[in-house]
N, C-alpha and C positions, 0 to 999 in steps of 0.2 A: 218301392218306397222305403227300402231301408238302405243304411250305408254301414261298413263293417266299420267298427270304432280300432282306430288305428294308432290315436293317440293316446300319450300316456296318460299313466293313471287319474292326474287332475281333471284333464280333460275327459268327461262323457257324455257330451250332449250332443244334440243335431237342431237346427233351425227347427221351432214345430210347423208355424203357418207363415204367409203373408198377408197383412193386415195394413191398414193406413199407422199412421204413427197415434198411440193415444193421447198424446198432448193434443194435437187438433180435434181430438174427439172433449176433450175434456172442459169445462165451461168455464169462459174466463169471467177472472171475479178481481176485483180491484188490492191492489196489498194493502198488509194490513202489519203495520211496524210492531216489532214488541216492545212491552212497555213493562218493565217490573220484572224481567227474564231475562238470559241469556239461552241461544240454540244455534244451532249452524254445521253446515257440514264438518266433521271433523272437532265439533267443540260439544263440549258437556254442556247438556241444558241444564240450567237453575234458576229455579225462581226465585226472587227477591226475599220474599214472604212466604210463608207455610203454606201449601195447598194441599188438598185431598183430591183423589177421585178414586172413585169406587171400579173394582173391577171383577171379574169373573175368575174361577180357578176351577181346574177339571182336576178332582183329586185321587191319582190312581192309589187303589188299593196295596202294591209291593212300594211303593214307600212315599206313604200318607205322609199329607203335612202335618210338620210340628209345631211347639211354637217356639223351638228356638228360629226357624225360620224367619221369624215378627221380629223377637228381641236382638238373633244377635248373626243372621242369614243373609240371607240373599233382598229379603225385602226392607229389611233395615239398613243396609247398603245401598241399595236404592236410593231409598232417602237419606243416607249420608251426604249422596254425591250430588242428589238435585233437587234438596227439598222438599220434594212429593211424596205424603204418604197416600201408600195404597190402601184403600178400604175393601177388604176379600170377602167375597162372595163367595165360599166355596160349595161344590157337589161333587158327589161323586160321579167318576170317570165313566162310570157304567152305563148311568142316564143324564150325562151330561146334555145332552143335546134338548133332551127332552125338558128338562129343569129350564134353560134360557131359552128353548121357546115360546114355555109359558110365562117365564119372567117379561119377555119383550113383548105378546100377545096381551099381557097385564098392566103393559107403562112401567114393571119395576125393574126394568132391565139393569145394571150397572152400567156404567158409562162406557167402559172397556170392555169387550167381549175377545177374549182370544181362542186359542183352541179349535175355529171354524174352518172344517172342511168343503162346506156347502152350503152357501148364503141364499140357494136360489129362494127356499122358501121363506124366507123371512124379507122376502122386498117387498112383494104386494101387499103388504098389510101395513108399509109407511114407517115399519120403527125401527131400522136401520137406513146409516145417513149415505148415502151415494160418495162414499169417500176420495171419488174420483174428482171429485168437483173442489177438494180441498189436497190433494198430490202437491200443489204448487208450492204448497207454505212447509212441502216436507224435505230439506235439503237433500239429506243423507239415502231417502229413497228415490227422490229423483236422478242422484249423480251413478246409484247402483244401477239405475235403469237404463240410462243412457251410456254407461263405462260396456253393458253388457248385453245391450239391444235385446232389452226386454218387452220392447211394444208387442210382439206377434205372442207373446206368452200370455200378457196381459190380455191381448184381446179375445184370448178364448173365457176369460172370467165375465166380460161386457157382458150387462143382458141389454132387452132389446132396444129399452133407450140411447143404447150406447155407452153408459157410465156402469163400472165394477163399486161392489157396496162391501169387498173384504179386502184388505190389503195384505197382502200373501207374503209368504216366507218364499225369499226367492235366491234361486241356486244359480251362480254361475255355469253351472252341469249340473244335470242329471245322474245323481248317485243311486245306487240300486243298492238297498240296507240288506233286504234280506235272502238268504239263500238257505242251505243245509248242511249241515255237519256230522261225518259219518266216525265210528271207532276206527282208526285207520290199523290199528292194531289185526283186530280180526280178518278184516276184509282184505288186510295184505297174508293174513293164515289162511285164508278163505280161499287164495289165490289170485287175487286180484289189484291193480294196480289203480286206484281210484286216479292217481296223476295222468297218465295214461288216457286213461276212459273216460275223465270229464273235457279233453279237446276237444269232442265231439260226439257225446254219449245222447241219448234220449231217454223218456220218462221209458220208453221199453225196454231200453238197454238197461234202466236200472233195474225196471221189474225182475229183468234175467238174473242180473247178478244177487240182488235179493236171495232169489231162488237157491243161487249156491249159495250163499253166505249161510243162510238158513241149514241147510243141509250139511254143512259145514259146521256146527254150531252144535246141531243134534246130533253129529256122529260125536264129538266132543264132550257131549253129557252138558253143554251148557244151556240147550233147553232143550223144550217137548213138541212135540212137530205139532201139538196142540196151540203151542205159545206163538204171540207175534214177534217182529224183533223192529219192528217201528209204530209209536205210536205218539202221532207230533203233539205240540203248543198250538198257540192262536189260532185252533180250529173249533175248541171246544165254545167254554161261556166267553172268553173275550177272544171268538170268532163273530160272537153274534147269532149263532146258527146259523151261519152260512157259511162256512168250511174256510172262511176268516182266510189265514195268509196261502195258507198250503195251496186250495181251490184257485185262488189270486195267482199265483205260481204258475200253477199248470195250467188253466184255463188262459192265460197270457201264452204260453208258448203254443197254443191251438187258435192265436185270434181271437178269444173269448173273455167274456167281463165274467171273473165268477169271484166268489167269496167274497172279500172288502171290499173288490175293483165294482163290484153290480152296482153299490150302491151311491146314487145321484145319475147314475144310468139309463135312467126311463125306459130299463126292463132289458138290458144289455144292449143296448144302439150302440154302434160304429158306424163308420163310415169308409164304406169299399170307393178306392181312390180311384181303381181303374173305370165302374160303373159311373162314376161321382154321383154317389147317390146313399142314404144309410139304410141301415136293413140292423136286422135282430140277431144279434150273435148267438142268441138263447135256444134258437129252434133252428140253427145253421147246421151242416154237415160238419161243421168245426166243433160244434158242442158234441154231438153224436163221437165224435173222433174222442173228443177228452175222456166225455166220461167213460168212456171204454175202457180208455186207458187206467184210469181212476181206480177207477171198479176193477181192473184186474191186480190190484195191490191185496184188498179186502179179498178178492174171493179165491185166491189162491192165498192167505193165510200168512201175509205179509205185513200189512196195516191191521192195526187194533182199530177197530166198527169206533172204539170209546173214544177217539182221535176227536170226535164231533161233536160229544157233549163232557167230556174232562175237562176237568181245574186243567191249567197249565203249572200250578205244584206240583200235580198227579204226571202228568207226562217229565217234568224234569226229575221227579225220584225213579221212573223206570230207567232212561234215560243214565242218571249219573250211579245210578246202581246197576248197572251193566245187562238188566233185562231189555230193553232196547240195544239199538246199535245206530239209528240212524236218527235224526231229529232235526227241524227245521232252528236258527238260530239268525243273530241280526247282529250288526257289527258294535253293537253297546253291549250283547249280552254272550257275543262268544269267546272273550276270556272269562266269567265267571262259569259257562258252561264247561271249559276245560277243568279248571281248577273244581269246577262243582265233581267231576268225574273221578280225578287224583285222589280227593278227598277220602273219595268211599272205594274206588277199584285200587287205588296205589297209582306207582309212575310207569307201571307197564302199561295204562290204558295210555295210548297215542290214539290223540284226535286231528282230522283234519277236516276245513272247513272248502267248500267245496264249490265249483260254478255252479248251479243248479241246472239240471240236463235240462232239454228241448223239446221241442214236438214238430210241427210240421214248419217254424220258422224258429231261428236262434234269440230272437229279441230278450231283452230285458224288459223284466213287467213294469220298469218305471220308464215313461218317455218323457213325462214334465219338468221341466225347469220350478214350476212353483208346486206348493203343499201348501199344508194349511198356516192361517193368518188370521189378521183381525178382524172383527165389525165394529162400530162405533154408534152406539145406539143415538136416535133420535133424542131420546130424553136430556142425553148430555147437551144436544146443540139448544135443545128449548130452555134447558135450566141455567145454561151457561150464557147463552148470548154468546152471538158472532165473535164478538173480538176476545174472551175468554175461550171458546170453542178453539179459537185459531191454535192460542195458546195451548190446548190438552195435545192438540195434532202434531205441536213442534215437540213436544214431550215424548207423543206416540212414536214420533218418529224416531227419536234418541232411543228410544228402550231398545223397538226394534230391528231399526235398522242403521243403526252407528256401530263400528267396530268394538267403542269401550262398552257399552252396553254389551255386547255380545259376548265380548272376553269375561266380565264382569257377572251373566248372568248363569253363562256356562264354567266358568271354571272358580268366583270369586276372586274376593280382591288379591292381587299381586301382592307376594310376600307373607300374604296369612296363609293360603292354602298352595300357592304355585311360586316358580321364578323361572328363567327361565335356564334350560343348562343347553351346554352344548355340547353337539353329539355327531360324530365323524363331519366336522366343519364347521356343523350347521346349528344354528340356534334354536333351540326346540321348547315348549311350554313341557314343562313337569313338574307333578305335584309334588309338593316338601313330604321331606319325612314323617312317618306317620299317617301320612291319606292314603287313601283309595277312593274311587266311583264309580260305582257301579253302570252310573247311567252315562260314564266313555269309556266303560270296558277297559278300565286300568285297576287292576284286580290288587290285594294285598294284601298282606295278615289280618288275622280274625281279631285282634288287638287292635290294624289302624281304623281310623274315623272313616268315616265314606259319607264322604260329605254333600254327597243328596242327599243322605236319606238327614245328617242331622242340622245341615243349614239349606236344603233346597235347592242347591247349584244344581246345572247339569238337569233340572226336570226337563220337561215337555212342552210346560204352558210358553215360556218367553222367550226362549231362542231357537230357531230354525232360519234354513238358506246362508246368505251370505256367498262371499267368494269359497272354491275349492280350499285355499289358503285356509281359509279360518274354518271350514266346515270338515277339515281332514286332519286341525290342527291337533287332535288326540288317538288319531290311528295305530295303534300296533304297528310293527314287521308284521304281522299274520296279517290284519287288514289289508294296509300297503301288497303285497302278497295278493289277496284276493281279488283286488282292482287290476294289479296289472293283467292277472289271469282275466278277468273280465273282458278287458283289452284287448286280447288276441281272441277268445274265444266265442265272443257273445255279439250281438248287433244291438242298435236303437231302432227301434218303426219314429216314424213321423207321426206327432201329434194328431189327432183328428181334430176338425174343424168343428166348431158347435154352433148349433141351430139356436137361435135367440128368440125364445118366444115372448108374444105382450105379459101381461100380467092375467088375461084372460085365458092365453092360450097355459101359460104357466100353469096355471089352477087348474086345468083339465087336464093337462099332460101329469100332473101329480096323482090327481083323482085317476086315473087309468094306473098310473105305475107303482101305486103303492100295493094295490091288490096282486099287480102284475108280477110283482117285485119277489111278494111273501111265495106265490105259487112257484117260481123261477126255482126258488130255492128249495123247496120244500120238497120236490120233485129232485132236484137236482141229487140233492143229498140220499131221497131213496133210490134211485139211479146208480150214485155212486158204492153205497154200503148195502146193495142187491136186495132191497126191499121190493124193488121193482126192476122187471128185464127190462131191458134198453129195448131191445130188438119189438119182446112183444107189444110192450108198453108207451113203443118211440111216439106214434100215430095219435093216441090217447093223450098223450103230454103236450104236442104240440095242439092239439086242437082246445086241452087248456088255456092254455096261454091266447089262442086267438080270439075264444071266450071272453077273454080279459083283456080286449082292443090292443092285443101285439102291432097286428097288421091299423090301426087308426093311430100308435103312436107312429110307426113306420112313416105315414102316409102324412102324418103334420107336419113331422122332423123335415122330412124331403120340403114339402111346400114353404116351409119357414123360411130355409134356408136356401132353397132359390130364390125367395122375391128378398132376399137379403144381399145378397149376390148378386144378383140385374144390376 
């Protein structure tokens, strides 16, 4: 079930499912002309008359909203171009999830919710709108759907009515953000050819060479066979406690949902294509393989234990101050990690960013064409009325999925912050003199603007997917560079297919996996940082978990999804 990704770098996806087409699934509803507005494929929506709607904002902490964002950013650009002010709802990024689903369980939802990765539980309770049933009125997301036969990707978002209630940021391909970034400096002192070794290295292969590098290091006076020399980011508080990207990583190359990927998982389900049938990754011989692997980092003296509850500041000052050597990094954040390095080692530290080695299959831990997207709460359709509702959706659809919206939300307007140059032929987006951003890893002097953090471009909340074209349109040489390596080195799996449960079975499958979920991890983690032996401990963990209806969510997923399938 996998195919080796042969094509260039734009290209990296693979079909995920077979699915009916979702237009036919989707309810037909009579047109509804606009009246007071302009929208359309390819055209800037404007409304006639000043409008408002209220919307959500997940506000991360490394570069909080300001308010020149409001006066003179990205949201007053907005409303330059289409009339709409947005009314911001903001929370922070940390309990975000948790703030709008008390807000929507409250009736005070905003009308715009973005930011959502996982809509499942917010359907059964009525306060998001089934947005599938209003696709029609949305030009620019219908023409991306059909340009890129998005039906099969979509229908893994359906629950069991048949209609999706998030409308998702969707990717012409499958891009894989994150990987790792080692000192190439050392580890070519160290004796070692990381170019070489990641054609086809594994998380053991890297173990070993750790080992020398380490040895290497301490014969050097550069540290103490006491010290680690890796101790990642997004494992620690925005891992979540659950081993966040790193676990995600490895636990993907052994078949496994661990770290970020567990969660929406109902306790690590997949689906074995050869059985056609799902089963629990969590207590599989696959998990047993990771965490072994895992755990042999930490217990031979390689990974810092702190990896899983550290700031992600705390990991990038080991990091660019040369007590680490290895570190996980994402294609927004590894030219400021280079430059973060230079700053404090000088220009002999050489960095290079790297395939992320394998385990018992090559894949890449991203297979989905879509990520996260919108909801549209209920409240909007009741307070708005039908034919004003229509109108927010023509709007929703310009923000997020029109071209100028996208250019617009990710880089600012043309000629204030970018134009475009060109560069060996070709025409390329590049910011004017003076900028940087951080958040497309186009790094700059400590004097230029870096214009997320002072007008909001470039965040999180409003632009994702898109074609390769515009979703690559700020890549480095290094990135360009890491894809291609990707390319030859790495494969896609095939999407799994998902069990649609009612809204009864929903609420039960929640009530089993939320306890299911916390033990997963919590075990996982002492597993991994040898709090607990694998070996003595394996039988005990798993019978955990079965405690905690593993084997009755097994047992529903399967039934759901055969009588769905008949």
């Amino acid at each position: 079930m996998k195919r080796v990704v042969t094509t260039t770098v734009a290209i990296m996806c693979v079909a995920a499912m077979f699915a009916a087409p979702w237009s036919k699934k989707t309810k037909a509803k009579k047109d509804i002309a606009a009246s007071g507005y302009t929208y359309g494929e390819g055209k800037t929506f404007h409304s006639d008359k000043p409008v408002t709607y209220s919307i959500s904002f997940s506000d991360a902490s490394w570069y909080a909203m300001q308010d020149t964002w409001k006066t003179e950013g990205v949201f007053k650009d907005i409303e330059k171009v289409t009339n709409v002010h947005l009314d911001i709802t903001s929370y922070d990024s940390g309990d975000y999830n948790q703030k709008i689903n008390l807000a929507i369980n409250s009736g005070s939802a905003t009308y715009i919710i973005p930011k959502v990765y996982d809509e499942s539980q917010y359907v059964a309770g009525g306060g998001v709108v089934a947005v599938s049933d209003y696709t029609q009125y949305m030009p620019n997301f219908t023409a991306f759907v059909n340009k890129y036969n998005m039906n099969p990707d979509l229908d893994t978002i359906r629950q069991n009515d048949g209609k999706f209630y998030r409308l998702p940021g969707m990717h012409q391909a499958a891009l894989q953000d994150y990987t790792i970034m080692v000192r190439d400096d050392i580890f070519t002192a160290a004796g070692y050819d990381v170019r070489k070794l990641e054609k086809d290295w594994t998380w053991e292969t890297l173990h070993d060479v750790l080992v020398g590098v380490k040895k290497y290091m301490v014969a050097q006076g550069m540290c103490k066979q006491s010290d680690y020399i890796w101790s990642d980011l997004w494992c620690g508080e925005s891992g979540k406690g659950q081993g966040g990207n790193l676990l995600k990583l490895m636990g993907a190359s052994y078949n496994v949902l661990s770290g970020w990927a567990i969660e929406g998982s109902n306790g690590g389900i997949k689906y074995d294509y050869k059985k056609k049938e799902f089963y629990s990754s969590s207590i599989s011989p696959d998990f047993k393989k990771f965490i072994t692997v895992a755990n042999s980092f930490i217990k031979d003296g390689l990974l810092d234990p702190e990896t899983f509850t550290q700031t992600d500041d705390t990991a990038h000052n080991k990091f660019y101050s040369g007590k680490t050597v290895i570190m996980s990094t994402n294609r927004s954040q590894m030219a400021n990690d280079i430059a973060g390095v230079k700053k404090i080692v000088g220009d002999k530290a050489k960095c290079y960013v790297t395939a992320y080695p394998s385990g018992t299959n090559k894949n890449l831990a991203e297979t989905s064409r879509l990520e996260c997207g919108v909801m549209i709460s209920q409240k909007a359709l009741d307070e708005l009325g039908e034919k004003e509702f229509v109108k927010l959706m023509r709007f929703v659809d310009w923000m997020f999925y029109s071209e100028e919206a996208y250019t617009l939300c990710k880089w600012g307007p043309k000629g204030k912050t970018w134009d475009y140059a060109t560069v060996n032929g070709k025409q390329i987006k590049k910011l004017l003199p003076g900028y940087k951003c951080g958040g497309l890893g186009l790094p700059g002097a400590d004097s230029d603007i870096d214009i997320r953090l002072k007008w909001g471009y470039a965040g999180g909340n409003y632009f994702y997917g898109h074609s390769t074209a515009e979703s690559t349109d700020a890549f480095t040489p290094e990135v360009q560079d890491l894809y291609a390596r990707y390319a030859k080195y790495k494969t896609v799996a095939v999407v799994d297919p998902k069990a649609k449960p009612t809204e009864d079975q929903r609420e039960q499958l929640n009530l089993w996996a939320t306890p299911l979920i916390d033990n997963i991890n919590a075990w996982t983690l002492k597993f991994v940082t040898g709090q607990k032996d694998i070996n003595r401990d394996w039988d005990e963990y798993v019978k955990s978990c079965q405690n905690l209806n593993v084997d009755k969510i097994v047992k529903l997923s399967n039934d759901i999804y055969k009588k769905q399938t008949k």
